[in-house]
VODREN-82218 format. One record per residue (C-alpha): residue number from 1; residue in one letter; y, x, z. Coordinates in pm, 1 decimal. Layout:
+-----+------+----------+----------+----------+
| seq | type |        y |        x |        z |
+-----+------+----------+----------+----------+
| NUM |    A |        Y |        X |        Z |
...
+-----+------+----------+----------+----------+
//
This chain:
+-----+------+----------+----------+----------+
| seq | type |        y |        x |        z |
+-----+------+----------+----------+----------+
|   1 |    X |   4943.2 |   2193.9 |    625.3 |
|   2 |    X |   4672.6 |   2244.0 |    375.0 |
|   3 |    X |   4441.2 |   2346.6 |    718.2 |
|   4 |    X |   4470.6 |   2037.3 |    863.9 |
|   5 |    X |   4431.5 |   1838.1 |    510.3 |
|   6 |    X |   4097.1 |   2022.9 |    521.4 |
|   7 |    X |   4026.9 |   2024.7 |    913.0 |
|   8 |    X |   4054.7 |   1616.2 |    835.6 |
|   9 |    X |   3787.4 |   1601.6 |    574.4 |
|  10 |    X |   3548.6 |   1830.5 |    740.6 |
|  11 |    X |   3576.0 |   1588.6 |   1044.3 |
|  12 |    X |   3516.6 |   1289.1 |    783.9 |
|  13 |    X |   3229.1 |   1431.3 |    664.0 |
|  14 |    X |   3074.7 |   1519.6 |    988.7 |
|  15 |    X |   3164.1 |   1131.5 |   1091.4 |
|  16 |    X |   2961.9 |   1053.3 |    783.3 |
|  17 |    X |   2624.6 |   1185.0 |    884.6 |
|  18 |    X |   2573.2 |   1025.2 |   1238.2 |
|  19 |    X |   2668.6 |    669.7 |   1043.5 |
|  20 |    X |   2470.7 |    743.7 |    750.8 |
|  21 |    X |   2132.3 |    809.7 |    971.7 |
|  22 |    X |   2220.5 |    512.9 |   1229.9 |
|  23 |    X |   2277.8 |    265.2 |    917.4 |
|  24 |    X |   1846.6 |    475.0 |    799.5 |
|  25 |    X |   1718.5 |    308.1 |   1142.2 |
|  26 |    X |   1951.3 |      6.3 |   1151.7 |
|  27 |    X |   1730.9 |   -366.8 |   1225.1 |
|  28 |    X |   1862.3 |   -381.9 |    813.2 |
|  29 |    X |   1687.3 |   -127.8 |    739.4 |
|  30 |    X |   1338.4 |   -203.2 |    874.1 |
|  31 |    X |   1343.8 |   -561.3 |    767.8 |
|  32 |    X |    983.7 |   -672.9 |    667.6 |
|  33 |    X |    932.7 |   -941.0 |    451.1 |
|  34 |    X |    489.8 |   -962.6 |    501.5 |
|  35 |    X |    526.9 |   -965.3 |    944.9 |
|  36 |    X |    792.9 |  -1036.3 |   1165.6 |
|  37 |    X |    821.9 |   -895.9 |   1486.2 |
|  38 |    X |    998.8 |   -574.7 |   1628.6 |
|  39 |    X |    913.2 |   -199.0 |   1633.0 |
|  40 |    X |    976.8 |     69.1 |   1888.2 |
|  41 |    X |    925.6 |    453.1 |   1878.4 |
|  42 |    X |    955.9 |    769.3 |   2088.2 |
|  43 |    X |    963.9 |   1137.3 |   2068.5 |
|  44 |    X |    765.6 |   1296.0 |   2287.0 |
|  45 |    X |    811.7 |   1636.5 |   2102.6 |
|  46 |    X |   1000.6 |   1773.3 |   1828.1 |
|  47 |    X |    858.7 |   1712.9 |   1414.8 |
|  48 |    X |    931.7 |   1954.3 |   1160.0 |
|  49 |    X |   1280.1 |   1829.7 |    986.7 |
|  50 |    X |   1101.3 |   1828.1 |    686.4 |
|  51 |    X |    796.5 |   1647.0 |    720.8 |
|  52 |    X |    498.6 |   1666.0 |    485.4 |
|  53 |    X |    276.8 |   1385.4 |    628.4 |
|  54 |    X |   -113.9 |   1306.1 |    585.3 |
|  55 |    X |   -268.0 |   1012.2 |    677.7 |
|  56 |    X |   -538.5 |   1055.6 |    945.8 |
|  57 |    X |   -763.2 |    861.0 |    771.5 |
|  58 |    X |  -1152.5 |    824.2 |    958.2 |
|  59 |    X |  -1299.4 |    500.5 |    757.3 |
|  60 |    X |  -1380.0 |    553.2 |    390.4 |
|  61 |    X |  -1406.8 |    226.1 |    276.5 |
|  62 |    X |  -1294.6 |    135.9 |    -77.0 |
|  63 |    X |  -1016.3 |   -142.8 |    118.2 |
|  64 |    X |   -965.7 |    112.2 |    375.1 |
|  65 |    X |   -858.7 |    379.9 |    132.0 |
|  66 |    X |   -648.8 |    154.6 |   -119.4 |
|  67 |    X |   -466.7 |     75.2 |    192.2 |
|  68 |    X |   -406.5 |    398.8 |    266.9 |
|  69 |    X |   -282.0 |    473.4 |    -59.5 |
|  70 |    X |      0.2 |    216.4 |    -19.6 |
|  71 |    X |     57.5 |    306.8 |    315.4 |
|  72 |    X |    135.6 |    653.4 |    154.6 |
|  73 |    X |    294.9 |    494.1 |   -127.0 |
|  74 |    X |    592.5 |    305.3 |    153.8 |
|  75 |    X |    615.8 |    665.4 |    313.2 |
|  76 |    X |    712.4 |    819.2 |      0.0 |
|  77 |    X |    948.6 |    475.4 |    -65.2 |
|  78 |    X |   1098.9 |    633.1 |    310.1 |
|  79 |    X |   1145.1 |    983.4 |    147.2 |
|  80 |    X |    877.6 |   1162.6 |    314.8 |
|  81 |    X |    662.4 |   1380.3 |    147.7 |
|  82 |    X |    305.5 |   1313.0 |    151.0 |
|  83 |    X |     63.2 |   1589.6 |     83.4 |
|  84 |    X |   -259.3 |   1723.2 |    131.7 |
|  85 |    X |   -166.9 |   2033.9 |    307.9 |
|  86 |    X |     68.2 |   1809.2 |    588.7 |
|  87 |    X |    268.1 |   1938.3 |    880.3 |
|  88 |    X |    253.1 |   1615.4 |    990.2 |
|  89 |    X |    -50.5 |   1407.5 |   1084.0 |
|  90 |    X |     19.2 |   1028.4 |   1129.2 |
|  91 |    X |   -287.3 |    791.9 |   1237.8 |
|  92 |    X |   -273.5 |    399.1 |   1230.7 |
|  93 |    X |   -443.2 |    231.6 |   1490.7 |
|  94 |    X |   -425.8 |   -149.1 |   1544.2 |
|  95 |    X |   -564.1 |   -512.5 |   1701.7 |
|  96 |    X |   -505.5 |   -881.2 |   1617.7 |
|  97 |    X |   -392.9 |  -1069.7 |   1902.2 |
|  98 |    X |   -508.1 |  -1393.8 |   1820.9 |
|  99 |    X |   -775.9 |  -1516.6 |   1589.1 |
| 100 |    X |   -533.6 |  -1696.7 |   1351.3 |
| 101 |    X |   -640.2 |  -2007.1 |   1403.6 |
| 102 |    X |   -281.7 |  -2174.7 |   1524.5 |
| 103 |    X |   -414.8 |  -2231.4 |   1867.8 |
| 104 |    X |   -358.8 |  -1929.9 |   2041.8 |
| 105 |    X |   -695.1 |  -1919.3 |   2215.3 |
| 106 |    X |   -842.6 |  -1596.4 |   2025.1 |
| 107 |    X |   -934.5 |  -1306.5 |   2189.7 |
| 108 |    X |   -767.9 |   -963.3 |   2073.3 |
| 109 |    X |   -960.6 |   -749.8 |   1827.5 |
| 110 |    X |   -937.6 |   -372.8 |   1818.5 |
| 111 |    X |   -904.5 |   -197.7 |   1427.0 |
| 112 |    X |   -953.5 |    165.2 |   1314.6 |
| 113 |    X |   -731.1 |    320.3 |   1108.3 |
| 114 |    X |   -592.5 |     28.0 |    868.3 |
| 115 |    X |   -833.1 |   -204.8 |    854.9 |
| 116 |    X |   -625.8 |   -419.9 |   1073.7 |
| 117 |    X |   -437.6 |   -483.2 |    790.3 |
| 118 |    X |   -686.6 |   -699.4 |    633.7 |
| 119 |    X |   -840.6 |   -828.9 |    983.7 |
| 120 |    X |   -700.5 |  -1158.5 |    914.2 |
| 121 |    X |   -759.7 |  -1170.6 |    535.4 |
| 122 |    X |   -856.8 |  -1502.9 |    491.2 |
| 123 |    X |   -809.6 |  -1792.0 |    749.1 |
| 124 |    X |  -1027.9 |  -2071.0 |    775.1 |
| 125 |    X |   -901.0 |  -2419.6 |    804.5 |
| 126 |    X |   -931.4 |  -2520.9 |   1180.1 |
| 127 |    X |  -1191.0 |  -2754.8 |   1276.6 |
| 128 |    X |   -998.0 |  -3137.6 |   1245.1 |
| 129 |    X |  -1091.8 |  -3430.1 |   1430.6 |
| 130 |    X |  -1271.2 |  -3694.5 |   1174.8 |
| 131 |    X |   -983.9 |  -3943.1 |   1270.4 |
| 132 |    X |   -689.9 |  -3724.7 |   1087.9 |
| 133 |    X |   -641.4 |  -3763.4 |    669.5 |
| 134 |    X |   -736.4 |  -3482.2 |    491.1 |
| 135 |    X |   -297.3 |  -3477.2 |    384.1 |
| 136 |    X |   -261.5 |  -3366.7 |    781.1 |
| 137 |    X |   -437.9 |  -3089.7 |    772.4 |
| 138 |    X |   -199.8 |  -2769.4 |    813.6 |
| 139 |    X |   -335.2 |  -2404.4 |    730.7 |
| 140 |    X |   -427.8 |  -2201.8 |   1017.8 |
| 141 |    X |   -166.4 |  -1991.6 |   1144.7 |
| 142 |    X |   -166.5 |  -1593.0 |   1028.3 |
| 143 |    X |   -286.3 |  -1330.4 |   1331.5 |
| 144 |    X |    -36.2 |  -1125.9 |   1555.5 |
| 145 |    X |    -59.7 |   -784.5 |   1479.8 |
| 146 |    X |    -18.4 |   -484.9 |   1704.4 |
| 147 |    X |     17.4 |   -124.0 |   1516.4 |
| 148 |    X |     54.1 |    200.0 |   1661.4 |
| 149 |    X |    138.9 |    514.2 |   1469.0 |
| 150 |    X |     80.2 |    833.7 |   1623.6 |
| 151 |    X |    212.6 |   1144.5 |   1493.3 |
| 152 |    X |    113.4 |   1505.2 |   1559.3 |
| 153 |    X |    227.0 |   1829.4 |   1429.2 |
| 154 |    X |    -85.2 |   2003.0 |   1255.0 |
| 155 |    X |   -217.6 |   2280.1 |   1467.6 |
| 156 |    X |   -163.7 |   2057.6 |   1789.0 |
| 157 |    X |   -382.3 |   1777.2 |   1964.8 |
| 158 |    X |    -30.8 |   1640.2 |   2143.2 |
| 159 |    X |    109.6 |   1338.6 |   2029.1 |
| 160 |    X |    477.7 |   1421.6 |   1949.0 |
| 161 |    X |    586.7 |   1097.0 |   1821.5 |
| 162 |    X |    451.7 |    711.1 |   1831.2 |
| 163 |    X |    554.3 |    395.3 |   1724.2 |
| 164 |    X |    479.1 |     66.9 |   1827.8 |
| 165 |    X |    502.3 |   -226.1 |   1600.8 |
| 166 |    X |    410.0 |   -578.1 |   1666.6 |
| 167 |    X |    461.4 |   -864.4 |   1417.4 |
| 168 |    X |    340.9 |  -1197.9 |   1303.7 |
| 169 |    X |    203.5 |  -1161.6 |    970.3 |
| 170 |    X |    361.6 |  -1411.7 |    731.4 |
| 171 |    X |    155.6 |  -1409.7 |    366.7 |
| 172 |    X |   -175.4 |  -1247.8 |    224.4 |
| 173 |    X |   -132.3 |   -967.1 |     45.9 |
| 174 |    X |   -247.2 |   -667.3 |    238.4 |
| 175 |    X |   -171.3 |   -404.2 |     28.8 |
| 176 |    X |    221.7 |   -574.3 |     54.9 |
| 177 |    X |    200.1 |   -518.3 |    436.5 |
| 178 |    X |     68.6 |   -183.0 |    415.9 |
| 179 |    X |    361.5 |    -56.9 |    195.3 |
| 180 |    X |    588.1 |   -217.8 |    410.4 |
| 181 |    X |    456.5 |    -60.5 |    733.4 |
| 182 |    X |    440.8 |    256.4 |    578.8 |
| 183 |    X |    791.6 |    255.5 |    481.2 |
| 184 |    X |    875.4 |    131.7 |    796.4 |
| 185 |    X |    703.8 |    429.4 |    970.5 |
| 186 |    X |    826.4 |    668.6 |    722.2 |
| 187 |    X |   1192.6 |    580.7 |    786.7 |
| 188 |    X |   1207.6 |    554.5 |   1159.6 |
| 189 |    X |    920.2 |    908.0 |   1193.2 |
| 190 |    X |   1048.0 |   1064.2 |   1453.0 |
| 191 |    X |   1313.6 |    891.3 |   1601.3 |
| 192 |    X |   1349.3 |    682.0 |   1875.4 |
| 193 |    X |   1369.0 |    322.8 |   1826.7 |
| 194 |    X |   1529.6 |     95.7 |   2086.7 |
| 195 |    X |   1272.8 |   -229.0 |   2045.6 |
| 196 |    X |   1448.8 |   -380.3 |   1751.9 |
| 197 |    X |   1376.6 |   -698.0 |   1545.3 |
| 198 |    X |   1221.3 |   -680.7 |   1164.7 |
+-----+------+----------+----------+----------+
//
């Protein structure tokens, strides 16, 4: 009797794990409060199972690299360690797909690193015909974004891992939307990701 008492809570606890790491990469989870949009990822080769990540970093811009630190800053909010002697290397590539003016008629831009972060930083009102009251005027809409993380184990040029991640951005404040991202990517590193809503 006392076997199967303890044959029962070993078989809890193995239930446990599985639901545990599905409720990590649940939609819940990866809610994003600067961008809306969805995310998908793939595993194209196995990461170490205990990742120590750095950020492939090739512009060293003052806004590039405070981005980057808050990028790091939402992969440690994930649990992954970030350090400078990584296992991991992630690299953030992205492009606006619109020009944020409301109209959808802008042409995609392509970003380096993280700079897309702050591709749309401040939008312009929208030319107005001289007909409509100043009250009428509505703010220009906020860009599109499309983000790719790539992640390679160091020592190899193969991707082993990528994510995808398109989203509308919804406020200002970059450094907000880099955390986010990078505690998005930190959670979900990996794993694959069915395309899921944020």
């Amino acid at each position: 009797m006392p076997d199967q008492v303890a044959h029962r809570r070993l078989r809890r606890r193995r239930l446990v794990l599985p639901l545990l790491l599905a409720i990590a990469a649940s939609p819940a989870a990866m809610a994003m409060q600067s961008c809306n949009g969805t995310v998908a990822a793939t595993a194209l080769q196995p990461i170490p199972d205990h990742p120590t990540v750095g950020l492939d970093v090739r512009d060293d811009s003052a806004d590039t690299q405070k981005l980057a630190q808050r990028f790091n800053a939402g992969l440690r909010l994930a649990g992954v360690a970030v350090g400078s002697k990584p296992n991991v290397v992630l690299y953030v590539t992205g492009s606006t797909l619109d020009d944020g003016s409301g109209r959808g008629g802008g042409s995609a831009r392509t970003y380096s690193d993280l700079s897309v972060f702050n591709s749309g930083k401040m939008p312009k009102l929208p030319p107005m015909p001289s007909e409509q009251s100043r009250g009428d005027r509505t703010p220009p809409s906020l860009p599109m974004l499309s983000i790719k993380a790539q992640a390679t184990v160091s020592g190899s040029d193969r991707v082993a891992w990528v994510a995808l991640i398109q989203c509308k951005r919804t406020g200002h404040n970059d450094g907000q939307l880099a955390t986010e991202l990078g505690q998005l990517v930190g959670g979900i590193l990996g794993k694959r990701v069915e395309n899921t809503r944020l």
